[in-house]
C-alpha positions in Angstrom: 15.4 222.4 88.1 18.3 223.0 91.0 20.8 220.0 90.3 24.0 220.4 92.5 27.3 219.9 90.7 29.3 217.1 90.3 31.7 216.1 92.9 34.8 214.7 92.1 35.5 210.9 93.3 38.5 209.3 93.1 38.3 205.4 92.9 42.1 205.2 93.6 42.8 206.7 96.8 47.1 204.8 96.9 49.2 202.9 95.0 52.4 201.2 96.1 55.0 199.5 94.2 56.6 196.6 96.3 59.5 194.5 94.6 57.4 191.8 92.7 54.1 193.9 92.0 51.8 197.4 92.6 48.9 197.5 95.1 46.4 199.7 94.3 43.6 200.9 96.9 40.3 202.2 95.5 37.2 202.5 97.3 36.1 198.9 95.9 39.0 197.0 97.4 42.7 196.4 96.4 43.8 195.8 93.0 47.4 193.9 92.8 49.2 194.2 89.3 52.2 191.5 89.5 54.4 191.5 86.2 54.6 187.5 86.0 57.1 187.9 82.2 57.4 190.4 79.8 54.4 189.0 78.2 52.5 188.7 81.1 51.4 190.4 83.5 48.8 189.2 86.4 45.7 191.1 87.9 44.3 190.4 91.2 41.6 192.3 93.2 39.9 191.5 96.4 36.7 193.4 97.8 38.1 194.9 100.3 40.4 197.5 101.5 41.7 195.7 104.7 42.1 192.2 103.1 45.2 190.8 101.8 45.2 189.5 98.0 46.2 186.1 98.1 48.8 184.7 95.9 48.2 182.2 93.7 49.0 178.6 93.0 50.1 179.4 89.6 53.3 181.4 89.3 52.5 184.0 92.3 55.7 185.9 91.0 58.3 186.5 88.4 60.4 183.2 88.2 63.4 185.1 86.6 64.2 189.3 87.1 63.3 191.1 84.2 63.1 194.6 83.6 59.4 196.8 84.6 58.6 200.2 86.5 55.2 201.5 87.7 54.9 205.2 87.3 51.9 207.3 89.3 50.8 210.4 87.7 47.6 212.9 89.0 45.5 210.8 86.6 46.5 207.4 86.5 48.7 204.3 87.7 50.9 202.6 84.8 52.7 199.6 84.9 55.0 198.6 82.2 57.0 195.8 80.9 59.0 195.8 77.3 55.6 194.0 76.0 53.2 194.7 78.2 51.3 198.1 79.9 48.5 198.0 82.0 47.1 201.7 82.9 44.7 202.0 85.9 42.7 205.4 85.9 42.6 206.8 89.2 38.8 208.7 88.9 37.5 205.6 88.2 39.6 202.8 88.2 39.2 201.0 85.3 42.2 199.4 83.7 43.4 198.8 80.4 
């Protein structure tokens, strides 16, 4: 049997932090991580990579500033608070 190899895919192809909350683009559509408290933190995706994700009703961001970063490595996108982390593997972007 002549099987080809593996290719690599990357799900994530960008991420960018804005001042309220990190957009990621995979090749499923746009994943927005909004830090909402310390204890909370929002995720939002939409199916497409040209679509905007819409805010919500509910608290679409932070009512007071409080402390959080988003750090990209080679392998993933993290985005922390002092309670909270949310990690968002870039091969195949799951989150956790």
């Amino acid at each position: 049997e002549n099987r080809s190899p593996p290719l690599e895919v990357r799900a994530v192809k960008w991420a960018k932090k804005g001042k309220s909350a990190v957009e990621i683009a995979s090749m499923y559509g746009i994943l927005r991580i909004t830090p909402i408290a310390p204890e909370v933190i929002r995720i939002s995706f939409v199916k497409s990579v040209t679509a905007k994700v819409q805010d919500t009703y509910w608290k679409p961001k932070a009512d007071t500033a409080f402390p959080w970063s988003a750090k990209e490595s080679k392998t993933a996108v993290l985005v922390e608070t002092e309670k909270l982390r949310v990690m968002v593997e870039k091969k195949d972007g799951r989150y956790r």
